[in-house]
Backbone of each chain as ProteinMPNN parsed JSONL, in Angstrom:
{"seq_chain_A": "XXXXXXXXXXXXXXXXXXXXXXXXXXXXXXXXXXXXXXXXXXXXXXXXXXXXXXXXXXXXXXXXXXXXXXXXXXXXXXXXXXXXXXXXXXXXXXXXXXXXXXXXXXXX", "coords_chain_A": {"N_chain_A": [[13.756, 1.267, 9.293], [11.294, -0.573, 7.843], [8.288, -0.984, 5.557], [5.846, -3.18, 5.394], [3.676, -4.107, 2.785], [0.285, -5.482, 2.161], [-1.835, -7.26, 0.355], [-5.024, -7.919, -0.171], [-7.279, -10.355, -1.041], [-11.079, -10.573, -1.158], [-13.94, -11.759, -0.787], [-17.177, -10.389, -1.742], [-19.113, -9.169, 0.243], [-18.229, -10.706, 1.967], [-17.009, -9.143, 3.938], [-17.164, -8.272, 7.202], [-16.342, -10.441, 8.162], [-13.696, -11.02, 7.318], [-12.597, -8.722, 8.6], [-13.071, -9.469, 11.344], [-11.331, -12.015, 11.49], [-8.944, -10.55, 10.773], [-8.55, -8.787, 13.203], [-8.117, -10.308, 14.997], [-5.031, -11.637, 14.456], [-4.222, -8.876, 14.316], [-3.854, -7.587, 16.511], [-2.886, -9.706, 17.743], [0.378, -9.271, 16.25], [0.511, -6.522, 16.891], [1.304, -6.242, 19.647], [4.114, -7.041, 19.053], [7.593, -6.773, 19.534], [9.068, -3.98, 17.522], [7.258, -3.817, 16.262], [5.733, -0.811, 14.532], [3.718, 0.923, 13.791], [0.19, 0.702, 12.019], [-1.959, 0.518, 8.954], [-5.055, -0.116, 8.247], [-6.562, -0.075, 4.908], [-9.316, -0.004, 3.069], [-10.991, -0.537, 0.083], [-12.973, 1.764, -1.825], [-13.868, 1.671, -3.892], [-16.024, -0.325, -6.831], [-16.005, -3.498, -6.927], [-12.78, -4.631, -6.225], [-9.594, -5.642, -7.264], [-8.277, -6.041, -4.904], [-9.197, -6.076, -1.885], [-9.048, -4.789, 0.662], [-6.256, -3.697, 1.933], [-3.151, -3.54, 3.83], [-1.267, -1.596, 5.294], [2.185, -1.682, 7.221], [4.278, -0.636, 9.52], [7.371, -1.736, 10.408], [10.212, -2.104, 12.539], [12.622, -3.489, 11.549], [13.587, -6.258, 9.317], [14.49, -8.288, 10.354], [12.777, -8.133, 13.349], [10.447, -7.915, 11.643], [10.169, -10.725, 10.664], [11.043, -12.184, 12.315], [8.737, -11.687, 14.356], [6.821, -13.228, 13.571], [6.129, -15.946, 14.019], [5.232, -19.195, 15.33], [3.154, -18.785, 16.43], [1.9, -16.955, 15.63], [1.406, -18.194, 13.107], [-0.326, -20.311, 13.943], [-2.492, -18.773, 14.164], [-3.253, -17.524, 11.618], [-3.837, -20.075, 10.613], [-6.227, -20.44, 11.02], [-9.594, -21.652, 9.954], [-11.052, -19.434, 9.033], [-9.683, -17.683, 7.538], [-8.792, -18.917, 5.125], [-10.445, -18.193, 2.991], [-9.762, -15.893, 2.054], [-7.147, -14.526, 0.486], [-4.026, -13.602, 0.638], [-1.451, -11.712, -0.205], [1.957, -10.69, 0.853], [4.341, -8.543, 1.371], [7.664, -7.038, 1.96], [8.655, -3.587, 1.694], [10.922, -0.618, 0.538], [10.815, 2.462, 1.048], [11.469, 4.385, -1.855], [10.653, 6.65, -3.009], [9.342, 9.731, -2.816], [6.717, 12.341, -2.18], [5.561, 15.53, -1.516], [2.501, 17.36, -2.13], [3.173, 21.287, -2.753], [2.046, 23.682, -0.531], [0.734, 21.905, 1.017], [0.08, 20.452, 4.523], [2.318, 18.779, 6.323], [1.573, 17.083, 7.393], [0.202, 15.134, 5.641], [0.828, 12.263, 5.41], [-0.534, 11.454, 8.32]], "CA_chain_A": [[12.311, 1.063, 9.162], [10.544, -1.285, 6.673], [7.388, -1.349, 5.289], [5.0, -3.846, 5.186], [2.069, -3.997, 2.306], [0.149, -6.941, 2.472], [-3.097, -7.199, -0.36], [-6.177, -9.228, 0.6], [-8.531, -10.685, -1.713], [-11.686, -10.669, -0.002], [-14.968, -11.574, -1.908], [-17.916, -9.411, -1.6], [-20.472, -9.928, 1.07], [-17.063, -11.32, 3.064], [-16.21, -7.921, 4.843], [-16.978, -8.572, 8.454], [-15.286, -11.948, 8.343], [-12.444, -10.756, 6.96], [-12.353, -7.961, 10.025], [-13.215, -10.361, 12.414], [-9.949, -12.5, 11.323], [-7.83, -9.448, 10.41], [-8.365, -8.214, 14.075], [-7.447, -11.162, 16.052], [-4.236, -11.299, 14.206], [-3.84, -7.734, 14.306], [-3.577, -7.808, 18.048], [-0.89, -10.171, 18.081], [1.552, -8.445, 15.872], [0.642, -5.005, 17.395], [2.404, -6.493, 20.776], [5.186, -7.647, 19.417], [8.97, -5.896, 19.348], [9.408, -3.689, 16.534], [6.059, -3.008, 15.385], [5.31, 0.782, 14.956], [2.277, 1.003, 13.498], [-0.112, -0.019, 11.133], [-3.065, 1.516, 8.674], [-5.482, -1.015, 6.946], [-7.316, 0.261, 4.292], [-10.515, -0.706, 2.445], [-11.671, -0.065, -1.173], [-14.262, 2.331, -1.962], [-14.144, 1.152, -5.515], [-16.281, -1.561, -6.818], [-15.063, -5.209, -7.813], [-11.287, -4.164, -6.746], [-8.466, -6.714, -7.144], [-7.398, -6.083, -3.244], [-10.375, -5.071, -1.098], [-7.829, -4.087, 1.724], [-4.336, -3.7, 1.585], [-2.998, -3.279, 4.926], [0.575, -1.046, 5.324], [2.226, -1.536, 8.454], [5.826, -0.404, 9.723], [8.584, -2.135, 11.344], [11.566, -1.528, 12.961], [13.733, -3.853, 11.046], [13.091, -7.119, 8.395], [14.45, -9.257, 11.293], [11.896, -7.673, 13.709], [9.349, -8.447, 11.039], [10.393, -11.788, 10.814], [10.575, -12.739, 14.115], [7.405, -12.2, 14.784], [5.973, -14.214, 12.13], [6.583, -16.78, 14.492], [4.456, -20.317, 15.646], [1.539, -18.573, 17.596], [0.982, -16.291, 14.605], [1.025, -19.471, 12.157], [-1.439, -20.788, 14.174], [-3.104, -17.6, 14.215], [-3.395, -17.819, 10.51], [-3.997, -21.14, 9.95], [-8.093, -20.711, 11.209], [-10.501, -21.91, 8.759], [-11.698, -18.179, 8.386], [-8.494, -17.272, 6.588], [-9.059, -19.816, 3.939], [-11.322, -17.485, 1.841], [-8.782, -14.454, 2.22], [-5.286, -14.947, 0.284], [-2.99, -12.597, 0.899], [0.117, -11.22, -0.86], [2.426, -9.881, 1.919], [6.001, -7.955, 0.923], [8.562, -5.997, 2.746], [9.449, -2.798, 1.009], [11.46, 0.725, 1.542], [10.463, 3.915, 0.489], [12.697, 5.2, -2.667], [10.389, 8.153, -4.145], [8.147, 10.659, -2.265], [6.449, 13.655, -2.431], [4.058, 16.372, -1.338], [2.258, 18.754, -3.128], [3.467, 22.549, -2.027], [0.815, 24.428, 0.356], [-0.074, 20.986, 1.443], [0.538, 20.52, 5.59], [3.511, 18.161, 6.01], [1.127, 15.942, 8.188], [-0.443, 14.458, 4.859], [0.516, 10.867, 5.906], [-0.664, 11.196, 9.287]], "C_chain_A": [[11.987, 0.424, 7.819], [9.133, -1.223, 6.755], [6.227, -2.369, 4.551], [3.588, -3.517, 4.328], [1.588, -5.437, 1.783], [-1.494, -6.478, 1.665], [-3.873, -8.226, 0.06], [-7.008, -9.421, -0.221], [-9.783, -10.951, -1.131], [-13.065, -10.88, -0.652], [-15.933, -10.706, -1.05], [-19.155, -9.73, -0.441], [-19.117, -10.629, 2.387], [-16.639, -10.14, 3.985], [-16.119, -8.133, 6.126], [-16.444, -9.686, 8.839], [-14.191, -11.605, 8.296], [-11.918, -9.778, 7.937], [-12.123, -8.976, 10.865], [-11.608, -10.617, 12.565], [-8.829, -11.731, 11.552], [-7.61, -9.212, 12.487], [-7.638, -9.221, 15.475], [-5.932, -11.076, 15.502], [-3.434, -10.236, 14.358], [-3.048, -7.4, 15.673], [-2.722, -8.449, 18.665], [-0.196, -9.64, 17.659], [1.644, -7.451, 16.291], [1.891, -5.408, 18.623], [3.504, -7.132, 20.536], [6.445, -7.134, 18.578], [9.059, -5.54, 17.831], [8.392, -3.295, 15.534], [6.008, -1.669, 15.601], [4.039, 0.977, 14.989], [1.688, 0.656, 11.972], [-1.016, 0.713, 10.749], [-3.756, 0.167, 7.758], [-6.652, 0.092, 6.515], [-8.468, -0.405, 3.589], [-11.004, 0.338, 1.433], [-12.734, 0.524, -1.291], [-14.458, 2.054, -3.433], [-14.991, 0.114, -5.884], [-15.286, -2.789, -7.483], [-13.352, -4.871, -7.199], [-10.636, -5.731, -6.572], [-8.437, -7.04, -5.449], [-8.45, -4.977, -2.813], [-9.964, -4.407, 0.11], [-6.521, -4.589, 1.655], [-3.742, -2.887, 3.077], [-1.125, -2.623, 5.016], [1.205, -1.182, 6.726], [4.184, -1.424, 8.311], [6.673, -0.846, 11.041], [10.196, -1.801, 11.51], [12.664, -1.886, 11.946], [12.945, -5.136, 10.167], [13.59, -8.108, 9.34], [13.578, -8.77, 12.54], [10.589, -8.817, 13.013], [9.129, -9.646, 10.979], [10.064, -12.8, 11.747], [8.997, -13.065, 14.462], [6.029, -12.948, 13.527], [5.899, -15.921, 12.278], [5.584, -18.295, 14.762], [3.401, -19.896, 16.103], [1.512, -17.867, 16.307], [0.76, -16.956, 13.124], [-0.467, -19.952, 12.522], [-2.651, -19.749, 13.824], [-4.327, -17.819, 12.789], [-4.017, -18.733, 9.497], [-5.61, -21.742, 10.108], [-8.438, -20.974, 10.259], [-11.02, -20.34, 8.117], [-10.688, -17.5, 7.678], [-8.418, -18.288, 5.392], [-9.681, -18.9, 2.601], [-10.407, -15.875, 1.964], [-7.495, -14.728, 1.214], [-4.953, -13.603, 0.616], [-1.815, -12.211, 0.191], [0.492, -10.25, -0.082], [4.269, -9.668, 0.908], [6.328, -6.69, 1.563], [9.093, -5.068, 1.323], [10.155, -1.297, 1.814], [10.934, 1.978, 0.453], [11.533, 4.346, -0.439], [12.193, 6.025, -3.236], [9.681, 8.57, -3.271], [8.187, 11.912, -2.782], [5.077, 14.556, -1.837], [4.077, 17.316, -1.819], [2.51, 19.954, -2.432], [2.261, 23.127, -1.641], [0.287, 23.413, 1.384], [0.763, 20.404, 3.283], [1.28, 19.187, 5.83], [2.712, 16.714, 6.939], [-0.349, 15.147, 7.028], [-0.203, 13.076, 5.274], [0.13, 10.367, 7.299], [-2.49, 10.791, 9.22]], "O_chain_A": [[12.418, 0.913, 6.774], [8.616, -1.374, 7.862], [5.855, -2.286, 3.38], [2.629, -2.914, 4.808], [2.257, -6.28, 1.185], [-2.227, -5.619, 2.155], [-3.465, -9.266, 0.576], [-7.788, -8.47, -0.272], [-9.604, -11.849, -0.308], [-13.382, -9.83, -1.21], [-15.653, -10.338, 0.091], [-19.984, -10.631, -0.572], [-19.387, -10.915, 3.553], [-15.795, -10.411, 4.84], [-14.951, -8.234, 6.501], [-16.075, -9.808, 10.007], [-13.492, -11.843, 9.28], [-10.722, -9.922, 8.195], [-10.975, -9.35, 11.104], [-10.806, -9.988, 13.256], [-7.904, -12.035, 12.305], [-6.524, -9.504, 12.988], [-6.964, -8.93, 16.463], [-5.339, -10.26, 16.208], [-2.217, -10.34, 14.511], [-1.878, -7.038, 15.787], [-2.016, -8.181, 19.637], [0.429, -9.079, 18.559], [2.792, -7.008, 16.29], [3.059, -5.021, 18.577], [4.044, -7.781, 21.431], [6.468, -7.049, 17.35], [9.116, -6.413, 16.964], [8.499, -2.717, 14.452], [6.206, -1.239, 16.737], [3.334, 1.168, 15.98], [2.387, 0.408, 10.99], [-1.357, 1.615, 11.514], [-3.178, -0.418, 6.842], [-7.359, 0.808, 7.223], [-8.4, -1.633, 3.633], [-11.314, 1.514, 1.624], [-13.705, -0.101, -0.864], [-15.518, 2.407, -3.95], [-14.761, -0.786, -5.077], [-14.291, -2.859, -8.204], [-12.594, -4.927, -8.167], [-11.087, -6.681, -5.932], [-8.567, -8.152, -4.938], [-8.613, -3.787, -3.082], [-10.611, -3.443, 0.519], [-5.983, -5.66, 1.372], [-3.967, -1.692, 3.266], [-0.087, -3.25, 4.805], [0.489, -0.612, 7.549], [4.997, -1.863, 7.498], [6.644, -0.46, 12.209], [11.043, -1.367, 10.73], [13.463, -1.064, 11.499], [11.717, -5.124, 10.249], [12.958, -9.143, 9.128], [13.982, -9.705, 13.231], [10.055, -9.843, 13.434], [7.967, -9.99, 11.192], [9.28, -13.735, 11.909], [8.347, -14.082, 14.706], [4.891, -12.969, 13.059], [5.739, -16.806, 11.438], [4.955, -18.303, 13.704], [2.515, -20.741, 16.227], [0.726, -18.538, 15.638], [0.13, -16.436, 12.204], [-1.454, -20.0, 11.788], [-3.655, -20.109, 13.21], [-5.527, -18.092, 12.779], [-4.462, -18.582, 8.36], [-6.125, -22.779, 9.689], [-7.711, -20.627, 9.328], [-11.311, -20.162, 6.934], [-11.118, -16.489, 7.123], [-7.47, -17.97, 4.674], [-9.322, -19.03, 1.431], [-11.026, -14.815, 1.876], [-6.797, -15.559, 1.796], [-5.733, -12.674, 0.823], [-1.087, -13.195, 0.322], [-0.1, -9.174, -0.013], [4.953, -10.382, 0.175], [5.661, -5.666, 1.706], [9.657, -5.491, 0.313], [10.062, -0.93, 2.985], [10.808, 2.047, -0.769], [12.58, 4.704, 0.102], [12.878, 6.517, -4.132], [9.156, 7.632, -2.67], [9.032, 12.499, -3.458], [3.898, 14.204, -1.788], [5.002, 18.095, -2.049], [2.074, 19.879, -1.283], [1.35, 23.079, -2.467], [-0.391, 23.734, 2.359], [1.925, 19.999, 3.252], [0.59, 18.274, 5.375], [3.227, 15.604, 7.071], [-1.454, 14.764, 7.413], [-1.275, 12.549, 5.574], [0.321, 9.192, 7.613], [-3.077, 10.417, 10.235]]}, "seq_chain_B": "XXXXXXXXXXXXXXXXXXXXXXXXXXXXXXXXXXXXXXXXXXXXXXXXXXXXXXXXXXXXXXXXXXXXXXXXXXXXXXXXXXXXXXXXXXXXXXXXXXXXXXXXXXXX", "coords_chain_B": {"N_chain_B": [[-10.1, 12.947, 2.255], [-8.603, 10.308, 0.057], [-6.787, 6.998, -0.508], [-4.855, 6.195, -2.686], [-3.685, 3.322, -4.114], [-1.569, 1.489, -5.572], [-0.174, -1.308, -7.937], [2.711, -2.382, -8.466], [3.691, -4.725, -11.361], [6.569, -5.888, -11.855], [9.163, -6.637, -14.011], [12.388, -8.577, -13.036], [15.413, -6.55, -13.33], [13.787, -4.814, -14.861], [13.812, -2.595, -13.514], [14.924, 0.088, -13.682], [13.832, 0.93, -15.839], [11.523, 0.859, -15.114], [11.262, 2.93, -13.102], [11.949, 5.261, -14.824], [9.874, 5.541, -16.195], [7.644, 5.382, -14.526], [8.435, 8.462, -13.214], [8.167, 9.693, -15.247], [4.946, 9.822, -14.918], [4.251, 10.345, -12.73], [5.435, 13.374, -12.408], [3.704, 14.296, -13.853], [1.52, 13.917, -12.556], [1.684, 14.87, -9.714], [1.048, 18.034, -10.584], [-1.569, 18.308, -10.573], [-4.391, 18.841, -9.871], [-5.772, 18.325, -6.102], [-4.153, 16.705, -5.735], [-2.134, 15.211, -2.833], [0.301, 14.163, -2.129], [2.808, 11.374, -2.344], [4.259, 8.272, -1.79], [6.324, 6.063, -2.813], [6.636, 2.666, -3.556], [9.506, 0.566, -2.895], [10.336, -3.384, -3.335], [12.171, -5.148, -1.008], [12.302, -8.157, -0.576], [12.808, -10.71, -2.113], [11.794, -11.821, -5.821], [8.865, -10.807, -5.158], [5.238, -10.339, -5.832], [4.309, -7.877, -6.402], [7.018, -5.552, -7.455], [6.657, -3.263, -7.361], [5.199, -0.274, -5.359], [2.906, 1.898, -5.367], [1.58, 4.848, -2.991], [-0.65, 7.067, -2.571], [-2.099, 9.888, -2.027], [-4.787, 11.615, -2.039], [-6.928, 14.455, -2.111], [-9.909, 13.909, -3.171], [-12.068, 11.28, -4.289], [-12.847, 12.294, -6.633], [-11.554, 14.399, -7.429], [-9.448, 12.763, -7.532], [-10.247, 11.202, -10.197], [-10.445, 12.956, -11.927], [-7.982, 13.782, -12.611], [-7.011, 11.963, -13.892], [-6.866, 12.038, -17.36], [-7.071, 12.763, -20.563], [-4.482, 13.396, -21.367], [-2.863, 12.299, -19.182], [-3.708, 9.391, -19.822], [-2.513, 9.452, -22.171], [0.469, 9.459, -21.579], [0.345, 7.239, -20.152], [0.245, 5.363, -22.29], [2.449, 5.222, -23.644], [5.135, 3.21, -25.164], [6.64, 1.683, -23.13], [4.918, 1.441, -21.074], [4.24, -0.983, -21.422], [5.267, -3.336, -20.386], [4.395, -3.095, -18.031], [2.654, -4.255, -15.35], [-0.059, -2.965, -14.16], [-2.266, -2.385, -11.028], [-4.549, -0.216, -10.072], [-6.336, 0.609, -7.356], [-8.868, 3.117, -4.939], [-8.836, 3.849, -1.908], [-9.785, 4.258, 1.231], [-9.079, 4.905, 5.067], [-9.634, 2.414, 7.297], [-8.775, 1.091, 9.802], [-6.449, 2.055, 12.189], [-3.9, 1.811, 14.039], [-0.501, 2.233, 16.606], [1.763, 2.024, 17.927], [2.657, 1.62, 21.263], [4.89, 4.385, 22.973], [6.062, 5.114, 20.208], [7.267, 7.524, 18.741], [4.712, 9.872, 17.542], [5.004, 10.441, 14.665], [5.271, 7.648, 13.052], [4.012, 7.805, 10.188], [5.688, 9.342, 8.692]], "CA_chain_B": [[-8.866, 12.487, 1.512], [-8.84, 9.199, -0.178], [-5.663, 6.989, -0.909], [-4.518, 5.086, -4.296], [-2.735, 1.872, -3.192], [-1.498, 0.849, -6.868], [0.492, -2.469, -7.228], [2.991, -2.308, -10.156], [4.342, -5.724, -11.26], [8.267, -5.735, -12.776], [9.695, -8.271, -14.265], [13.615, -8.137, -12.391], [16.005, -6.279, -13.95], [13.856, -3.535, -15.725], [13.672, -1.862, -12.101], [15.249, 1.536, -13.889], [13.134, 0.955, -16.868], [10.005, 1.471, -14.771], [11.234, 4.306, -12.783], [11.807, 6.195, -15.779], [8.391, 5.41, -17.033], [6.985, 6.297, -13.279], [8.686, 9.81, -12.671], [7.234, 11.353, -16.213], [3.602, 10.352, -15.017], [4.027, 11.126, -11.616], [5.661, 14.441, -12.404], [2.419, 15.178, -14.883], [0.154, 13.851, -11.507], [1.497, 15.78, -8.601], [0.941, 19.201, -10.39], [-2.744, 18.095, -10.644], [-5.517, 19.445, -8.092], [-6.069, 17.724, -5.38], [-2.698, 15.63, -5.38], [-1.84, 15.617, -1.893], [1.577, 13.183, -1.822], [2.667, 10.085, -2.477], [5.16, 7.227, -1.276], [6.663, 4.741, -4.094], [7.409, 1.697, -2.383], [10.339, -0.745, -4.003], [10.527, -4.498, -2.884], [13.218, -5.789, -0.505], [12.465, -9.357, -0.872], [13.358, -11.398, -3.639], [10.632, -12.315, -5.936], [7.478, -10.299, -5.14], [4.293, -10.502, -6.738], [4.568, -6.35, -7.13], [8.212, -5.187, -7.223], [6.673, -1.401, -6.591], [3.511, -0.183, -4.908], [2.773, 3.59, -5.461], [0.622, 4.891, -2.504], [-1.138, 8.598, -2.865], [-3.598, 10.774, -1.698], [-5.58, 12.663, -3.0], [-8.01, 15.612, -1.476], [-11.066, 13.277, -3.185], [-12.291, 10.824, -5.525], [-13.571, 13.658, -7.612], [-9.763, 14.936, -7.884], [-8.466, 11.522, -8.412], [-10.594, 10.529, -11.541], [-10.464, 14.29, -12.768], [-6.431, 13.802, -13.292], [-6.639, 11.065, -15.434], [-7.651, 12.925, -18.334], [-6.518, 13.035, -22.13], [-2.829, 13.483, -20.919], [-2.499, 11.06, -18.628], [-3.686, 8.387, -20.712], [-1.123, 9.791, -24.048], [1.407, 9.319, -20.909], [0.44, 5.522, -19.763], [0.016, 4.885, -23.299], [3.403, 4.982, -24.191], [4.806, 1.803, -25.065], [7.737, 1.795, -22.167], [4.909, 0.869, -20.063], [3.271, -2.469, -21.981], [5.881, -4.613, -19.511], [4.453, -3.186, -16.108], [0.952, -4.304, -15.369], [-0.629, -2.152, -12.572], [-3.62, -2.81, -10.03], [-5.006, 0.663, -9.126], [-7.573, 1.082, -6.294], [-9.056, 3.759, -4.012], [-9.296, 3.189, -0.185], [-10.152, 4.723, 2.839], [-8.547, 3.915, 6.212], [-10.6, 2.254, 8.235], [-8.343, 0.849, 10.697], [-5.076, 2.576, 12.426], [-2.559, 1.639, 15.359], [0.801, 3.234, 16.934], [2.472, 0.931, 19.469], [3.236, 2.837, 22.453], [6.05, 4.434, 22.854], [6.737, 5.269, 19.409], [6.46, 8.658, 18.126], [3.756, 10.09, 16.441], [5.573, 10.678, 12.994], [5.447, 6.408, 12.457], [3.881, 7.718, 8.953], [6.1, 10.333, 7.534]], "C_chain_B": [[-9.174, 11.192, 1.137], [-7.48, 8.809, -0.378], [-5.817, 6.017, -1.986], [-3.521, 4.134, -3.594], [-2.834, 1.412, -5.168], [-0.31, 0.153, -7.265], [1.339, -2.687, -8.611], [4.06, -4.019, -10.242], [5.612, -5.566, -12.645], [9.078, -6.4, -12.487], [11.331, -7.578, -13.224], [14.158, -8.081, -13.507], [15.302, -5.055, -14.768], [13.161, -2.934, -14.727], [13.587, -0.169, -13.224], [14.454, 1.877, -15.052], [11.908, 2.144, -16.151], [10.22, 2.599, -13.604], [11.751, 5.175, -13.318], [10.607, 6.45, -16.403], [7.683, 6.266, -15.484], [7.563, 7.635, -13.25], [7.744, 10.573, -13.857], [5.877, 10.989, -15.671], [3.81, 10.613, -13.879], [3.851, 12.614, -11.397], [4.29, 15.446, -12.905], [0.887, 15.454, -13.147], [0.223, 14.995, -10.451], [1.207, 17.218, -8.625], [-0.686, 19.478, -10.558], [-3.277, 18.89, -9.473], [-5.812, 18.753, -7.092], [-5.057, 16.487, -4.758], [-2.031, 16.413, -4.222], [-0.061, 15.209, -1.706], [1.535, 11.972, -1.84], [3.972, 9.671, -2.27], [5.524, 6.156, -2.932], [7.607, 3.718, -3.195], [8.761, 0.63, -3.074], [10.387, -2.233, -2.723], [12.034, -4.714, -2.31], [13.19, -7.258, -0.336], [12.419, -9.781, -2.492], [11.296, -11.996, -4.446], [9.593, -11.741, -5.915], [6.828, -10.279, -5.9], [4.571, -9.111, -7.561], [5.715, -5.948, -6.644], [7.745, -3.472, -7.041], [5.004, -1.204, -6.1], [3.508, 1.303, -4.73], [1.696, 3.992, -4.209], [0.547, 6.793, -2.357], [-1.868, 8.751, -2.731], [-3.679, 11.622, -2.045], [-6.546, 13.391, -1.877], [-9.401, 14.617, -1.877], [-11.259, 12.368, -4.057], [-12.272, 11.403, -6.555], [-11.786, 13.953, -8.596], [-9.082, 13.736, -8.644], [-8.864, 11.04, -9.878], [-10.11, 11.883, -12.886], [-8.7, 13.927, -13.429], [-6.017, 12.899, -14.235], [-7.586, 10.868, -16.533], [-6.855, 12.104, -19.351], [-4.891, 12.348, -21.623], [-2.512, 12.62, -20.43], [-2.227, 9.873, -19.396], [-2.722, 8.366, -22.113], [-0.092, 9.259, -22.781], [1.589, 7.406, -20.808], [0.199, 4.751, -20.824], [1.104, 4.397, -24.222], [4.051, 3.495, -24.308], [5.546, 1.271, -23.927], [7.041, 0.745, -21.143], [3.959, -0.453, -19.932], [4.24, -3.581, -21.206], [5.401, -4.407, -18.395], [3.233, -3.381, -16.303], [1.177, -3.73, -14.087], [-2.058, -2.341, -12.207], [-3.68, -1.473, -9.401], [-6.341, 0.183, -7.896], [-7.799, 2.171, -5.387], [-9.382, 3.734, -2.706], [-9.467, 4.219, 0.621], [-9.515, 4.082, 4.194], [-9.555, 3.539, 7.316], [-10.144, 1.164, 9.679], [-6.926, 1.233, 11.119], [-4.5, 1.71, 14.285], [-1.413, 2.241, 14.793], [1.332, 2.288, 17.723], [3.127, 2.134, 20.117], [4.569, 2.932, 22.795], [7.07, 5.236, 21.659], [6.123, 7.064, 18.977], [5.873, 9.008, 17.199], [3.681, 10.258, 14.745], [6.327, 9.291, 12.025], [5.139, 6.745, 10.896], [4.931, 8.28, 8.034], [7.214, 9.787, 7.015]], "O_chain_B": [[-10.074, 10.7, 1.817], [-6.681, 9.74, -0.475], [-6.734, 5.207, -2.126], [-2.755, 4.355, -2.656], [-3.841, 1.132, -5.819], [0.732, 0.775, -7.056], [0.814, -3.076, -9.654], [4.904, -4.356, -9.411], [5.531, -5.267, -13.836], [9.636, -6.768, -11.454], [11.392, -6.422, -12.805], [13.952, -8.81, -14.477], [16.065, -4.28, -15.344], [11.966, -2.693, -14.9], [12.574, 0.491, -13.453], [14.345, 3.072, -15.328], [11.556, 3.307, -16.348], [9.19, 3.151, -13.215], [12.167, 6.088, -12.605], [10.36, 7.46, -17.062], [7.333, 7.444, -15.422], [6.513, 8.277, -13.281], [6.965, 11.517, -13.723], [5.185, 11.984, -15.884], [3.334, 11.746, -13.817], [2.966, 13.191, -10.765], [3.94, 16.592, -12.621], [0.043, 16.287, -12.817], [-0.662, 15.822, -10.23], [1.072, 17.873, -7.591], [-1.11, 20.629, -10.665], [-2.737, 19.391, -8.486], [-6.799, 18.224, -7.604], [-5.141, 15.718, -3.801], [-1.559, 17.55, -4.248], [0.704, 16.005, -1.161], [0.546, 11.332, -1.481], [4.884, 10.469, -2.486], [4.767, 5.774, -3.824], [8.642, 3.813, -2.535], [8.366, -0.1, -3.983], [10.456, -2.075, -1.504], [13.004, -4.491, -3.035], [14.246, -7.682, 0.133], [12.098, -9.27, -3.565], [10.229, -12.323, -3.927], [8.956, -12.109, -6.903], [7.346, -10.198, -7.014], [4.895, -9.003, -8.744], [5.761, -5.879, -5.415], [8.524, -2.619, -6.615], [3.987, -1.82, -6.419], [4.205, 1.803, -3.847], [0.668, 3.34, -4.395], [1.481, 7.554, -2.107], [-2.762, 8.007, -3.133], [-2.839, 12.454, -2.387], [-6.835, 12.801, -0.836], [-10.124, 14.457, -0.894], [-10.452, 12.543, -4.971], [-11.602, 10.969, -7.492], [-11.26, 13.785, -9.696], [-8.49, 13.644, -9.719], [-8.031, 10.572, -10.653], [-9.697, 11.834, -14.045], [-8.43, 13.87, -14.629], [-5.108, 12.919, -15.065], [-8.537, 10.11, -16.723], [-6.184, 11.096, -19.129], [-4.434, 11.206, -21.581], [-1.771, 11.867, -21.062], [-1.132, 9.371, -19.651], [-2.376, 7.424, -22.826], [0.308, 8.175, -23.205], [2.471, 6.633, -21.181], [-0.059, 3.562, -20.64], [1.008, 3.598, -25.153], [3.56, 2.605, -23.614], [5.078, 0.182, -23.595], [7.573, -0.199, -20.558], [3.274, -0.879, -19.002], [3.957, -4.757, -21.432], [5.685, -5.216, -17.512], [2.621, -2.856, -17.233], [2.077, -3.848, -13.254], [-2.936, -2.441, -13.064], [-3.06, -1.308, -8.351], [-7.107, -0.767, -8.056], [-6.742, 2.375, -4.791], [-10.581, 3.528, -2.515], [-8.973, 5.261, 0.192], [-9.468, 2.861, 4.345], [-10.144, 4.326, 8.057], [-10.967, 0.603, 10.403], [-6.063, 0.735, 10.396], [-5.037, 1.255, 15.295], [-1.112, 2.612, 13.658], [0.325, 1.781, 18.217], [3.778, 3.111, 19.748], [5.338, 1.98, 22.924], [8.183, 5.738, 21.815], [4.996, 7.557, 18.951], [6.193, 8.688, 16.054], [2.758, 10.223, 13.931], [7.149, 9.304, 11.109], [5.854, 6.114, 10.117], [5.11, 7.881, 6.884], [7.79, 10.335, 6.075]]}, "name": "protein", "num_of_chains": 2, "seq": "XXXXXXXXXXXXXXXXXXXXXXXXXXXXXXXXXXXXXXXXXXXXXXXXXXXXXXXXXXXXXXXXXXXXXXXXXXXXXXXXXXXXXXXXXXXXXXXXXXXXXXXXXXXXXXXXXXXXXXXXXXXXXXXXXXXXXXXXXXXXXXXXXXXXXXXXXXXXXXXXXXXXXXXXXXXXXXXXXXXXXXXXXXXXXXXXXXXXXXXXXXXXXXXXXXXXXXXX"}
C-alpha cells in the first residue's frame, strides 16, 4: 500500500470550482484497479498554503501509475484545472501513533 | 476532530537529520490533550516538493493551538530545524470513498 498526498492551491472564492473539477476526476480514479480509498480534506484555517490536500491509498506505485493514464490526462487538462496547481507525491508511512485511551478507529 | 496536514520540505540526504528533530517535538505533542494520532509520511519518489508530510488529529482546534505553547516553540526553535521549512494547516474532511470490496480498515 502507498499513499498518495496531493496539495491544491485553490484561491479564495474558487471552492466550488475546484469541487466541481476535483469530482469529475475523482470518479475516474475511484474505478480504477488498485484504488482503496480516498479522504480530501479542506482548510478551516484562513489564507492556507494548500486549501485541500487530498490523501488517497493505493494498492501499489505501479497501480498508481497506471492509472494516470490518457483519459485521466485529458481529464486534467480542462480549462478549470488551470487555476488549481497541484503538488502530487507517493509516500509510505514510517512513524505513527495514537494517544493511549484513544479508540484504535482514530483514522477511520 | 480536526486534522493537521503539515508539509515538511528536506533537502536529500538530511532525511535522519529531520527525524531526529521530528521525534523530540512529536514526543513533547502526543502527551498533549487532545492529541489523538498521527501518521508521518516519507517520500518514495525522487525529488518531491515535501520529502515528509506529518498528518494528525486532534480532538479540536482549541486542543491544537493550546499545544503549541512556550515549549513547543523552545522545541521548533532549536536550530536543527532552520533547514526544514514546514506548511502547517488544519482541515476537515469533507470528502471520503472506499472502493468496493476493500475492507473497511483502508485508513489504519
Amino acid at each position: 500500500v502507498v499513499t498518495l498526498v496531493n496539495c491544491f492551491e485553490v484561491p479564495a472564492g474558487r471552492e466550488n470550482d475546484f469541487l466541481q473539477a476535483f469530482h469529475t476526476v475523482n470518479a475516474y480514479m475511484r474505478a480504477q484497479p488498485g484504488y482503496l480509498g480516498h479522504r480530501l480534506h479542506r482548510a478551516i484555517t484562513d489564507d492556507p498554503s494548500f486549501r485541500f490536500v487530498n490523501v488517497v491509498r493505493w494498492s501499489s506505485p505501479a497501480d498508481y501509475y497506471k492509472a494516470h493514464d490518457e483519459r485521466f490526462r485529458a481529464l486534467v487538462s480542462q480549462p478549470a484545472w488551470a487555476a488549481f496547481r497541484s503538488t502530487p507525491a507517493l509516500y509510505e508511512v514510517v512513524h505513527e501513533g495514537v494517544a493511549s485511551g484513544v479508540p484504535e478507529d482514530v483514522w477511520r
